[in-house]
C-alpha positions as a Markdown table, in Angstrom:
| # | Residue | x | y | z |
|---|---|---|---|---|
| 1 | Unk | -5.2 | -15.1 | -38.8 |
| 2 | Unk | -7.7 | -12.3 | -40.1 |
| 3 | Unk | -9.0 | -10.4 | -37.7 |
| 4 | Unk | -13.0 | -11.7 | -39.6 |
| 5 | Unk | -11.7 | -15.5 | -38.6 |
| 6 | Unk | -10.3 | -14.1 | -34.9 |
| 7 | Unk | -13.6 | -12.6 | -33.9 |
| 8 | Unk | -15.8 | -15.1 | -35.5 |
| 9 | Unk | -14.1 | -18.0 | -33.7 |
| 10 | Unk | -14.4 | -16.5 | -30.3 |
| 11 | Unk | -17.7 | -14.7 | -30.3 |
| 12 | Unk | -19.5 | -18.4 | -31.8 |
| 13 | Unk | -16.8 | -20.0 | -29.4 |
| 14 | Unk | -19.0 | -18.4 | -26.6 |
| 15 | Unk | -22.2 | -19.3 | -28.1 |
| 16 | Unk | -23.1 | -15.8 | -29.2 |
| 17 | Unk | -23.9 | -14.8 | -33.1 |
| 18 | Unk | -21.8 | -12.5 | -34.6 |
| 19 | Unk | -23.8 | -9.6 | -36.1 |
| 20 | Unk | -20.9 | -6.7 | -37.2 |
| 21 | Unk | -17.7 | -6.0 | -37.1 |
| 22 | Unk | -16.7 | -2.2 | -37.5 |
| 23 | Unk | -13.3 | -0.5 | -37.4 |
| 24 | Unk | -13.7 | 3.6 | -36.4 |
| 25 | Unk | -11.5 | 6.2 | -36.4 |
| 26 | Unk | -8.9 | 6.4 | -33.8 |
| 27 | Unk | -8.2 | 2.5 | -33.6 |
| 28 | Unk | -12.0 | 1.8 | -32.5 |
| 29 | Unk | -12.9 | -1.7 | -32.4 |
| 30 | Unk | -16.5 | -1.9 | -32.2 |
| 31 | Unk | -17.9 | -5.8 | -32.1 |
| 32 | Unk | -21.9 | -6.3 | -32.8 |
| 33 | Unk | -23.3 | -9.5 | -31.0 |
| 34 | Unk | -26.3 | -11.3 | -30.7 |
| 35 | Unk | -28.0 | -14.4 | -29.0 |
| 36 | Unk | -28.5 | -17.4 | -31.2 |
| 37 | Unk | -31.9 | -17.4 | -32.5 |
| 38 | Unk | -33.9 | -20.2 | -33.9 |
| 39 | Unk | -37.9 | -20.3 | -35.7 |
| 40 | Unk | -40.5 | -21.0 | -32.5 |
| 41 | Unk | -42.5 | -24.1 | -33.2 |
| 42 | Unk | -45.3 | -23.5 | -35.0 |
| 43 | Unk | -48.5 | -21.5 | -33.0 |
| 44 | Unk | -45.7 | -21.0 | -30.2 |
| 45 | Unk | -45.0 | -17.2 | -29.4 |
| 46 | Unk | -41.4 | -15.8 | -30.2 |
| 47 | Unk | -39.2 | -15.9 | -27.8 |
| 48 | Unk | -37.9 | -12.7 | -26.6 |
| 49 | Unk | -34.3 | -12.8 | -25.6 |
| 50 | Unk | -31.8 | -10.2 | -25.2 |
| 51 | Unk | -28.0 | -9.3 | -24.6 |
| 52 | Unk | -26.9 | -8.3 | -21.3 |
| 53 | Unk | -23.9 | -6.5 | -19.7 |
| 54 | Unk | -22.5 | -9.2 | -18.6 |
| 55 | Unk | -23.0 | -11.1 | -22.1 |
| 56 | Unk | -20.8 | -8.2 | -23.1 |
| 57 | Unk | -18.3 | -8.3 | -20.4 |
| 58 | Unk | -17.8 | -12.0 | -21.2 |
| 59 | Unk | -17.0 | -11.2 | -24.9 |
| 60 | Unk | -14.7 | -8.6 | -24.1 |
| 61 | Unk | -12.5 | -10.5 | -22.1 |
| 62 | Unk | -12.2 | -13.4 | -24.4 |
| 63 | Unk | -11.8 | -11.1 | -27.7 |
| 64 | Unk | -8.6 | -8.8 | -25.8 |
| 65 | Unk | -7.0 | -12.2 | -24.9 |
| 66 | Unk | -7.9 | -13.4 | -28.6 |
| 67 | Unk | -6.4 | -10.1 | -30.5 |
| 68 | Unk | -3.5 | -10.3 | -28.2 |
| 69 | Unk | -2.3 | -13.3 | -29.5 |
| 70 | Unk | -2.6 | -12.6 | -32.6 |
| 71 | Unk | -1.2 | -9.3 | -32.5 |
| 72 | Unk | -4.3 | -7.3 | -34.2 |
| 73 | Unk | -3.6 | -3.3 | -33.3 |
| 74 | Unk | -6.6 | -1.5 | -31.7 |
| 75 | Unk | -6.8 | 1.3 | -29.3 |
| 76 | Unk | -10.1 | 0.2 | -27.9 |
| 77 | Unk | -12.6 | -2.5 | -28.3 |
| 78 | Unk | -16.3 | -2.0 | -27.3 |
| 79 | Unk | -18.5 | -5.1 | -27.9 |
| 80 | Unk | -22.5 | -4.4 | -27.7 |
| 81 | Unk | -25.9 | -5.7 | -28.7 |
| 82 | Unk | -27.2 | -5.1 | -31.9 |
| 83 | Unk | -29.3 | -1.4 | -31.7 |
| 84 | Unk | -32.4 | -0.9 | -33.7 |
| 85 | Unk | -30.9 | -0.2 | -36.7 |
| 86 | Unk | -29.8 | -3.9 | -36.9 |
| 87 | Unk | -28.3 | -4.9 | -40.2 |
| 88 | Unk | -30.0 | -7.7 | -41.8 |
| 89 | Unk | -27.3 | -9.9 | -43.5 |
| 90 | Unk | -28.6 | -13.6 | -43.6 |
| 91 | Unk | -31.4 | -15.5 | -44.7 |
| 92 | Unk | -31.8 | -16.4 | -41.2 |
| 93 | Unk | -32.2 | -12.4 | -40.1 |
| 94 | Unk | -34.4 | -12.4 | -42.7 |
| 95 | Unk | -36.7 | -15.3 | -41.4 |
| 96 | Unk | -36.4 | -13.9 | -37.7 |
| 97 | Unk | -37.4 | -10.5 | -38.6 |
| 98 | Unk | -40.0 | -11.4 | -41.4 |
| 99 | Unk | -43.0 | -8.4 | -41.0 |
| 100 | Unk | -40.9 | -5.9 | -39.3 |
| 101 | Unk | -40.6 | -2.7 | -41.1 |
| 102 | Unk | -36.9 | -2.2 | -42.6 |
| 103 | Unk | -34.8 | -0.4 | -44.6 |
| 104 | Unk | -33.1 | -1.9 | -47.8 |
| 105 | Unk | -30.3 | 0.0 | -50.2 |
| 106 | Unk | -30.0 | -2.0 | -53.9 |
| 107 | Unk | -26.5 | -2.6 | -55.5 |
| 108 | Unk | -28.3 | -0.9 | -58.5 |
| 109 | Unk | -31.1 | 0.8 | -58.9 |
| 110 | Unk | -34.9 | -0.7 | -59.5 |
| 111 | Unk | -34.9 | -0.2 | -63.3 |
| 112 | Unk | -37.3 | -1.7 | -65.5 |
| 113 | Unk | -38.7 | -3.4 | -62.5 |
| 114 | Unk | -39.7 | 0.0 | -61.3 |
| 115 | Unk | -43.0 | -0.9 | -64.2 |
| 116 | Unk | -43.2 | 3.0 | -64.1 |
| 117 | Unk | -44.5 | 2.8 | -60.6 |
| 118 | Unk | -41.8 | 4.2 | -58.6 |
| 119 | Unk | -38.5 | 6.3 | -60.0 |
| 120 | Unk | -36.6 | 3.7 | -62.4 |
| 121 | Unk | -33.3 | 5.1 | -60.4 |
| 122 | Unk | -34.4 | 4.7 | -56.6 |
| 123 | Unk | -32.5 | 2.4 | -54.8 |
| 124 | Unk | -33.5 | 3.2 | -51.0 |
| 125 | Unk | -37.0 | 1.2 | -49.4 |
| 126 | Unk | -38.7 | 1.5 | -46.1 |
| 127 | Unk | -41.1 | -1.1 | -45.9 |
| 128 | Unk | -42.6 | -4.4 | -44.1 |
| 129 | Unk | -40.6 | -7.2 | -45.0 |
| 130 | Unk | -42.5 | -10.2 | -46.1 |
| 131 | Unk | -41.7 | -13.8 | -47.0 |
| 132 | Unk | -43.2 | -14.8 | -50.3 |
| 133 | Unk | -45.6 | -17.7 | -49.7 |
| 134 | Unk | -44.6 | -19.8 | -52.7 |
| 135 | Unk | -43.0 | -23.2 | -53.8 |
| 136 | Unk | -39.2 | -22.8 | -53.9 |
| 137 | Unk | -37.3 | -25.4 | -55.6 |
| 138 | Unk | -34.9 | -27.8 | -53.6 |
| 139 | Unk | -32.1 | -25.8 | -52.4 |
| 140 | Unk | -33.0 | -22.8 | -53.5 |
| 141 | Unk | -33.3 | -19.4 | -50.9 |
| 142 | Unk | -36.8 | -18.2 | -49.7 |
| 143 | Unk | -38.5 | -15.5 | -51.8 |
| 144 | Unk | -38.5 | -12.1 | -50.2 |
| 145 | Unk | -40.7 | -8.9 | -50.6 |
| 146 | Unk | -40.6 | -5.0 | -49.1 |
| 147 | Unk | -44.1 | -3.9 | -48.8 |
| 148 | Unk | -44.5 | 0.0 | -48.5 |
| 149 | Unk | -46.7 | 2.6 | -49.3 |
| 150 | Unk | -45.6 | 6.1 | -50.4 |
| 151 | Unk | -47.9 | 7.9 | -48.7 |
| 152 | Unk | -46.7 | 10.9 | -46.1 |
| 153 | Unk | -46.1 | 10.2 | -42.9 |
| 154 | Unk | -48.5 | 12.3 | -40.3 |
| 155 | Unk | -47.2 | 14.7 | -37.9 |
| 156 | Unk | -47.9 | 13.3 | -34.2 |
| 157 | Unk | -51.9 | 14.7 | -33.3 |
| 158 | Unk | -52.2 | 15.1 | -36.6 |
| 159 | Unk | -56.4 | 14.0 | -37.7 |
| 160 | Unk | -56.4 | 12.2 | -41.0 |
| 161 | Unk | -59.4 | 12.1 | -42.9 |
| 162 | Unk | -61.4 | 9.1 | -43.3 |
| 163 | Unk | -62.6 | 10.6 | -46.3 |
| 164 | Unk | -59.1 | 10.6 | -47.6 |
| 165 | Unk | -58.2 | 7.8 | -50.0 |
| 166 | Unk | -55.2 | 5.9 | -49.1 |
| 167 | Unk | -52.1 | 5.5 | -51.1 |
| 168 | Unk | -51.6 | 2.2 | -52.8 |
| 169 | Unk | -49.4 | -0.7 | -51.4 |
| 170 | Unk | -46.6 | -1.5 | -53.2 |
| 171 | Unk | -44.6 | -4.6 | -52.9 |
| 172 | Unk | -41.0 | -5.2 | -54.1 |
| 173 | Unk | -39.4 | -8.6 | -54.6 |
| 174 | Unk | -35.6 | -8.9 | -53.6 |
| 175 | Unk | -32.6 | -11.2 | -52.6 |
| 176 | Unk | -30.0 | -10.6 | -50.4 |
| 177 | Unk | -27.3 | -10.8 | -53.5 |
| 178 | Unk | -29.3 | -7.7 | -55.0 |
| 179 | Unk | -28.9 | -6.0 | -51.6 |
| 180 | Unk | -26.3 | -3.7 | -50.5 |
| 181 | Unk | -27.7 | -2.8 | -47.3 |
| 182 | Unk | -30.5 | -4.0 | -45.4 |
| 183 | Unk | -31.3 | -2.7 | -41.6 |
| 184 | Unk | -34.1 | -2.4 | -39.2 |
| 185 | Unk | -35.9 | 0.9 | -39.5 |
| 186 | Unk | -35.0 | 2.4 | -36.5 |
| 187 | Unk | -38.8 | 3.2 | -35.1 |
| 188 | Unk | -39.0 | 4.5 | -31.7 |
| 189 | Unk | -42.2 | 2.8 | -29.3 |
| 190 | Unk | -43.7 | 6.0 | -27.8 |
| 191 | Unk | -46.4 | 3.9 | -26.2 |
| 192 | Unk | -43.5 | 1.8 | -24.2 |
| 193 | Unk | -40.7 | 5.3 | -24.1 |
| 194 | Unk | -38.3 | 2.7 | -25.9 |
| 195 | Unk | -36.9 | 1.2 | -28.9 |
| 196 | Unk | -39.0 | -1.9 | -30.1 |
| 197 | Unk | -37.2 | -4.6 | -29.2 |
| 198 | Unk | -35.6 | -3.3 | -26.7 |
| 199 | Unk | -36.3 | -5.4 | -23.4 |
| 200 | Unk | -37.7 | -3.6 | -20.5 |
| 201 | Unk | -36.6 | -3.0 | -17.4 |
């Protein structure tokens, strides 16, 4: 059995989502998991839920046992929650994380879509992700956007202007098929001295 089917079966087996799957140097296993997520009801808050040690621990046991059987060489295996780089790989991340900033790499570059706006050959985006309000035929995906603007970032204490004029918003329309790449901008919550979405302790 691949080792894709092996770990799939076991980690949604245990009621967890499988996130990533990563093979390192030296025989590292390394085995991204997440809690099963589903859209809150409409005017409810999200629910905040997290991974624990123990989550881990569970995993861990089951997967050894799992690769054992099958006979998949590893040196080590290391299962953990996703960080806050979190790849973005389904509609369904898509929908949970819908306005959190992100980072998307294109199979090929913008092109003509660019409109002369941005450089025809960029591929790399950091912006809000957005879901594009808008009739979408039976059976067909949701419409996706990246939202960013080009202006620089300021330096921390730095006073901005309010003379200055801001730099135009620009939005992007994707899919996930034109996607290579698609994370969660890893942005640091100074404010809370933790990663955002990290639960606190």
């Amino acid at each position: 059995m691949a080792l894709q089917q092996i770990v799939e079966q076991t980690v949604i087996g245990l009621g967890y989502d499988l996130v990533e799957i990563e093979r390192s140097a030296g025989g590292l296993l390394r085995i991204t998991i997440d809690l099963p997520w589903s859209a809150p009801a409409e005017g409810a808050p999200p629910a905040d839920s997290f991974v624990t040690v123990e989550d881990c621990e569970k995993v861990t046991r089951q997967l050894q046992f799992a690769l054992e059987v099958d006979a998949v060489e590893y040196s080590r295996l290391e299962v953990s929650s996703p960080g806050i780089d979190r790849p973005l790989r389904h509609q369904q991340d898509l929908e949970r994380f819908a306005g959190e900033i992100i980072d998307i790499t294109l199979r090929q570059p913008i092109g003509a879509a660019a409109e002369g706006q941005v450089n025809a050959n960029r591929k790399k985006f950091r912006g809000t992700l957005e879901r594009i309000e808008a009739p979408v035929a039976e059976g067909a995906s949701p419409q996706w956007q990246i939202v960013w603007s080009d202006a620089p970032e300021g330096k921390p204490g730095q006073r901005i202007s309010k003379k200055r004029q801001a730099a135009p918003l620009q939005a992007m329309q994707f899919t996930l098929d034109e996607v290579r790449e698609a994370r969660l901008a890893p942005i640091i919550d100074f404010k809370g001295r933790r990663p955002r979405g990290e639960a606190p302790e």
